[in-house]
C-alpha positions, 0 to 999 in steps of 0.5 A: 492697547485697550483703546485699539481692543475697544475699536476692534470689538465695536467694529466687529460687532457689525463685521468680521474683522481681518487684521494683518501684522507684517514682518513679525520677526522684527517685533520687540517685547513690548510690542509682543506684549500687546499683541498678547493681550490683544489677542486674549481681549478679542478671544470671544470677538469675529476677529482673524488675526493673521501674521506673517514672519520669516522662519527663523526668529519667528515669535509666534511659537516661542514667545506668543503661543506659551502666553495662549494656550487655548487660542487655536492657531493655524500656520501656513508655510509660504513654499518658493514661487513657482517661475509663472508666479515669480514672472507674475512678480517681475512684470509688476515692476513694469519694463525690465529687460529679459535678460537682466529678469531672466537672471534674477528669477534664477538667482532668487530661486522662488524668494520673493524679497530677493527677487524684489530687491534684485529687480531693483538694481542693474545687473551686477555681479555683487550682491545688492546691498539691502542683500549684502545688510540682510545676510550681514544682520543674520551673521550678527547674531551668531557667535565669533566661532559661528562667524569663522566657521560660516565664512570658512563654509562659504569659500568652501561652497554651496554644499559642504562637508562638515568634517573638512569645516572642523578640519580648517576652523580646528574645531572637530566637535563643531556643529552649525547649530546656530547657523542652522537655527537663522535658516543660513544652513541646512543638513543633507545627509550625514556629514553634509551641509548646504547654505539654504539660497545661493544668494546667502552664500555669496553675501557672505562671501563677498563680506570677506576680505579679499586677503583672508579669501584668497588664504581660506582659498590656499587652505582648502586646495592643500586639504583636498590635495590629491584625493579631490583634484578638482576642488584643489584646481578650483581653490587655486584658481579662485585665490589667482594662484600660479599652480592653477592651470597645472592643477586643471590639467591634472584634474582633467586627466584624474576626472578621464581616468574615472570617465566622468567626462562632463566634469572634465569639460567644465574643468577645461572651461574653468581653465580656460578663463586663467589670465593671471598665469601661463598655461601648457598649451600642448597638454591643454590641447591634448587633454581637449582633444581626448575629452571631445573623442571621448564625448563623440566630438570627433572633428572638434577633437581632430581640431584639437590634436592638430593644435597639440601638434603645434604646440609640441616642444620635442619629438616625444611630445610630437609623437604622442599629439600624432598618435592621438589625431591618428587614433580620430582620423581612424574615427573619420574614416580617412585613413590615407591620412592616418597612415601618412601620419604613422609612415611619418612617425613609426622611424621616430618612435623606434628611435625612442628609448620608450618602447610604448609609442612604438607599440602603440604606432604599430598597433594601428599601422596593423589595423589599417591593414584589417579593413583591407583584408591583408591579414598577414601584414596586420598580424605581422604588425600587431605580433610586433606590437605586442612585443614592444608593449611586453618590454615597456611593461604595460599591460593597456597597450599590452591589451590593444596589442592583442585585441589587434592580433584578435581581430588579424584571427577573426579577419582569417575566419580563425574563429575559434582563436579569435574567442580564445584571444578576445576572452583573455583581453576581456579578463585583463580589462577587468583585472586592471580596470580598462573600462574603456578596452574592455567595451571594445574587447567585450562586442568583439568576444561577442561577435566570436560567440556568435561562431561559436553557437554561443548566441545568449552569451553573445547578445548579452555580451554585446548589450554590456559592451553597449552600455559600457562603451556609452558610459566610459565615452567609447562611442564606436564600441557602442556603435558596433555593439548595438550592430552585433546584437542587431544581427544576433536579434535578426538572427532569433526573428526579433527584427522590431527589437533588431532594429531598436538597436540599429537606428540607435547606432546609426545616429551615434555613427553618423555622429561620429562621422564613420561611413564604415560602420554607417554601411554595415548598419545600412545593410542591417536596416535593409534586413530588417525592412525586408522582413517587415514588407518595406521592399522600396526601403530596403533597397534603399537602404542597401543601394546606399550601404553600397555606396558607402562601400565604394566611397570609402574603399570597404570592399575588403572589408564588407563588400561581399557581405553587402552584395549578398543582402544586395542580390537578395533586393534585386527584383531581375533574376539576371542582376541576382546572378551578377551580384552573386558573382561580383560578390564571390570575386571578391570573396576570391580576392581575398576579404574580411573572414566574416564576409565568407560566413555572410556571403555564402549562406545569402548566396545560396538562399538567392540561388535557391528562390531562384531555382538553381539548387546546383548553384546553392550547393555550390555555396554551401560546399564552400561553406563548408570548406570555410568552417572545416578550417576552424571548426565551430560549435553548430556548424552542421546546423548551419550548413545543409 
């Protein structure tokens, strides 16, 4: 020690001297005694000394600076590389295949020496084992309970809670001290732990037997149980348990009922990777099917119900795989098929003891018969929709009962009625926790507002209906929501704001496939280009809703309400006039009650810029007569 003193004194009498001490954290006591008194013999010198350490078992600060109390000392923690830096890394280590540098950037998380050593190896999918000793050297110093209780947490998993590790190593007043203090672990919030890098815990895992894995694995799916059905399927299936598929299926329908959808995907992934036991295809279909409708994957879940089909074992199981590939082809606007299927399955469903698929099959037979404005026939099926979802005793199809005979009032143009019975689904939805009926319901009690001159209430309405209806997976109530406050919008003269709304909604509609709802937004577009000066847009935009009108059979359903907006775009007076005309036939034949509305207030601002007052009376005198049948709030205001 005095001779390397001696030689670092002479050498700094012509220069400053810089000298680097690696990997501190392995030094013993005797070396920590002559860097001591090196350190002290140099104290007066131009001599840097710079030392670096990992920071568990770092010695500067309990064994070196006690023994120098008035040498000063700077520490600077190294953070992760950053990905140029770790990039930097690997291509000093010459050709390394992209995909193979790729993942072990990712693995290492901004570790230089894992990176280092997993650059080393082919890809593998075990741990390298300079890792596997490291991880192994740290685990060494623990203690037997801090060992149990590490091996424990790593089959538990990145992140764990410290009550369930107390609960299997049978220990409640334990604490990873120790564990924490060799940087294997690190608190989050209260009651939580996580291992510090991905590769510490899968170093310790794979360290574990098989056997006692597989065990710990048992051990933790009967403790999370019921209460977390995702971690009990996942146990199951990392211990290559024959419960396991079923208990992915459960989960799924657990993480559907909560409309955490994407957590429901990926246990539909992990479920599918099963090859060590038979799985339900029927209900493995059928919950896909539901996960890809609920996710705006409306052909994959048509795929998907088809398939279900298939795998039906009797006539209930059937039953219900039609009832779901009804419910898309509805979605898909193809809706001679989905009656074909309901004609097929309504005589085996009256055959059932269950009197819920029967509800629900008439249900939406009756709302086949919405669109084409037979509105007896839809009332008559949702009247009996609803007694049978009475004598089943469930209050869910209960709600779609009666929000089908809703929307049979609001096609009658019963506007008043329609509130009333749309405002009692929303309360039942939220009293039974229907999230998902509540979005529809709620746009629905929003668009009846608007008849009734309740108009904040019904934009807020249709906001929330929005929002929900995106959050809980309802996708065409969020198309229709942001289609009703986009009318409402047009209706305050914010036609910037109205048209955020409107191309938000044709995107998710056309997502989804429906050309029913892609007309009536066309026809908002037309509004709102109309305002801001676009003719040339505008009358594309309506041309297009026309069309679409045509293509899919709407003109009960929207047609006059279309051709009102449509005669509004003419540029020739004579087509106006034939627009009009074709419009009110329709109106005549029999429609949609919201094309009365739509219709006759357009036709008497076309016939009024045309110069034909007698023709706009015309049109408000049956305007007249349409809110005469069921009076709402502002009608006056409305009609001149």
């Amino acid at each position: 020690m005095l001779a390397l003193r001696d030689l670092l004194l002479a050498r700094s009498i012509h220069r400053p001297q810089l000298v680097v001490v690696e990997d501190l954290h392995w030094a013993d006591e005797a070396l920590l005694a002559t860097l001591t008194g090196l350190l002290q013999g140099t104290q007066e010198a131009p001599v840097i000394w710079l030392f670096t350490s990992r920071l568990e078992q770092d010695p500067l600060e309990s064994r070196l600076r006690p023994q120098l109390p008035e040498l000063p000392l700077t520490l600077i923690e190294l953070p992760p590389l950053r990905p140029q830096e770790a990039e930097a890394l690997v291509a000093s280590y010459g050709t390394v295949p992209a995909e193979h540098a790729a993942r072990c950037v990712t693995q290492a998380q901004g570790n230089p020496l894992f990176l280092t050593q997993l650059l080393l190896f082919h890809p593998h999918r075990s741990l390298p084992a300079s890792l596997a000793n490291l991880v192994q050297s740290k685990l060494d110093q623990l203690t037997d309970l801090d060992r149990r209780a590490m091996c424990i947490a790593a089959v538990m998993g990145q992140r764990f809670s410290l009550a369930s590790l107390q609960e299997v190593l049978g220990q409640a007043d334990y604490q990873p001290e120790l564990p924490q203090r060799y940087s294997l672990v690190r608190p989050l919030e209260e009651g939580s732990y996580r291992f510090v890098h991905d590769l510490i815990l899968q170093g310790i895992y794979e360290g574990i037997p098989k056997i006692q894995r597989d065990r710990l694995h048992l051990r933790l799916a009967a403790l999370y149980g019921e209460a977390e059905p995702g971690l009990r399927a996942r146990h199951l299936h990392r211990a290559r348990s024959l419960e396991a598929p079923n208990a992915f299926l459960l989960a799924v329908a657990a993480e559907m009922a909560r409309y955490r959808h994407e957590e429901a995907m990926a246990l539909l992934r992990d479920c599918h990777t099963i090859d060590y036991a038979p799985k339900d295809e029927y209900r493995l279909m059928l919950l896909q099917g539901q996960v890809a409708m609920a996710t705006g994957q409306i052909q994959a879940a048509r795929e998907h119900f088809e398939a279900a089909r298939s795998f039906a074992r009797d006539e209930q199981e059937r039953i219900s795989a039609d009832l779901w590939l009804a419910r898309v082809l509805n979605m898909l606007d193809e809706l001679a098929a989905e009656e074909a299927i309901l004609d097929g399955l309504l005589p085996l469903a009256e055959s059932l003891e269950d009197p819920l698929p029967l509800a629900e099959a008439l249900y939406l037979k009756g709302n086949l018969y919405f669109p084409r404005g037979d509105f007896a026939t839809s009332r008559a099926y949702h009247t009996r929709a609803l007694e049978q979802a009475r004598r089943g005793g469930d209050v869910r199809t209960e709600i779609q009962a009666m929000s089908g005979l809703g929307d049979a009032h609001y096609a009658e143009g019963q506007m008043r009625s329609t509130l009333e019975l749309f405002d009692h689904c929303v309360s039942l939805c939220r009293t039974h926790g229907h999230a998902d009926l509540e979005a529809s319901n709620l746009f629905m009690l929003g668009t009846a507002r608007i008849y009734a001159n309740q108009t904040e209430a019904a934009l807020a309405d249709c906001f929330d209906a929005a929002e929900l209806g995106k959050r809980v997976g309802n996708r065409r109530a969020e198309v229709v929501a942001r289609l009703t406050a986009g009318w409402i919008l047009l209706s305050q003269g914010e036609p910037y704001a109205a048209e955020e709304q409107i191309e938000q909604a044709l995107t998710v509609a056309r997502g989804l496939g429906s050309g029913r709802f892609e007309a009536f937004l066309l026809e908002s577009r037309a509004r709102v280009e109309l305002i801001g000066g676009r003719l040339g847009e505008a009358r594309a935009s309506i041309e297009r809703a026309w069309e679409l009108v045509e293509q899919h059979g709407l003109k009960a359903f929207i047609g006059p309400w279309v051709l009102g907006t449509r005669a509004l775009l003419e540029e020739e007076s004579e087509t106006r006039l034939a627009t009009l005309q074709e419009g009110e036939a329709l109106l005549d034949a029999g429609c949609v009650g919201h094309n009365g509305y739509r219709f006759l207030i357009a036709a008497a601002e076309v016939s009024l810029l045309d110069g034909r007052p007698e023709a706009a009376r015309h049109y408000a005198r049956r305007l007249t007569q349409l809110m005469g049948r069921s009076p709402v709030p502002g009608a006056s205001t409305t009609v001149p």
